[in-house]
N, C-alpha and C positions, 0 to 999 in steps of 0.2 A: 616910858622910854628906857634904854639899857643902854649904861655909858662903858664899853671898854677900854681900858688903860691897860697897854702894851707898853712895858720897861723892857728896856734893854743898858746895862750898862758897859759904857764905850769906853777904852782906855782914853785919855786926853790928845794924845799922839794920834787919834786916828778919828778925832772931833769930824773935823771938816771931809775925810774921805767916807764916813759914813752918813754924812749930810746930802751928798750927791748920789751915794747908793741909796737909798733910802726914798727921798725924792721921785728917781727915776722908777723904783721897783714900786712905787703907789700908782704912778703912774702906769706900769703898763699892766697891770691885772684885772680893772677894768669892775673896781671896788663899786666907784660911784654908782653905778650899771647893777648894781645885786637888789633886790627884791627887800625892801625894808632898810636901806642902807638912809641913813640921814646927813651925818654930816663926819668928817672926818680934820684933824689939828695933830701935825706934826709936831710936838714940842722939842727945842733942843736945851743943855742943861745951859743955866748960867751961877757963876762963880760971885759970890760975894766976902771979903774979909773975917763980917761978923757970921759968918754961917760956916755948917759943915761944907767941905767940898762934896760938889753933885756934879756925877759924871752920866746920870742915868735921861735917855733917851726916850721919849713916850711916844707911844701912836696912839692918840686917841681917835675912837670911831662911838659916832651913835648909831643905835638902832632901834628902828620903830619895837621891836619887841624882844624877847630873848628867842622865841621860834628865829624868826631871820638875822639874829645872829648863827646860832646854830646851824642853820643851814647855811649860810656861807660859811661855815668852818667846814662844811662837806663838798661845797664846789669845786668845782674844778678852776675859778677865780685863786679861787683861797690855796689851791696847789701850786699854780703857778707863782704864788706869791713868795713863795717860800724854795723856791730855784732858787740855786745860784747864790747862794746865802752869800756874802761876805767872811772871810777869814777868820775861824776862833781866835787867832791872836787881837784880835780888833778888841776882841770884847775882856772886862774886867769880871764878869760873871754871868751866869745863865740868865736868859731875860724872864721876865715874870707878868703873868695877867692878872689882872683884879678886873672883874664884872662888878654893876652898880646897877641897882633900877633907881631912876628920879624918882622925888619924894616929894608929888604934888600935893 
């Protein structure tokens, strides 16, 4: 299995407006529906005293293989995912991927 983590971090000010973009944009590109797609966890950050402040935003997605990841990064799924982006001001830096394969 191959676990993608999609970071994005979000200014604090724009927490909740990019929890409803974000949401609605998984839902309409029609992820679930792709050919190797397993399971997909929006994470959003949360703030503790004893820790650094975390503004950063994950999509996590599985996938049965790294092929069908790959190939949904060529679909046309994967295009319309990425309309209509939200505001650069929203965000506090470029977002960033890390690929994983599980360690059976």
């Amino acid at each position: 299995m191959i676990v993608v983590f999609t970071k994005f971090p979000v200014k604090a000010e724009h927490f909740e407006e990019y929890k409803i973009y974000v949401k609605d944009a998984i839902n309409k590109h029609n992820i679930k529906e792709q050919k190797g797609f397993v399971d997909m966890r929006l994470l959003a950050p949360q703030n503790l005293p004893m820790i650094e402040e975390n503004s950063q935003f994950i999509i996590e997605s599985i996938w049965e293989d790294i092929k069908s990841f790959t190939d949904y990064t060529q679909s046309e799924a994967f295009k319309k995912s990425h309309e209509n982006m939200p505001p650069h001001d929203w965000f506090a830096g470029r977002p960033e991927v890390k690929v994983y394969e599980t360690i059976d």
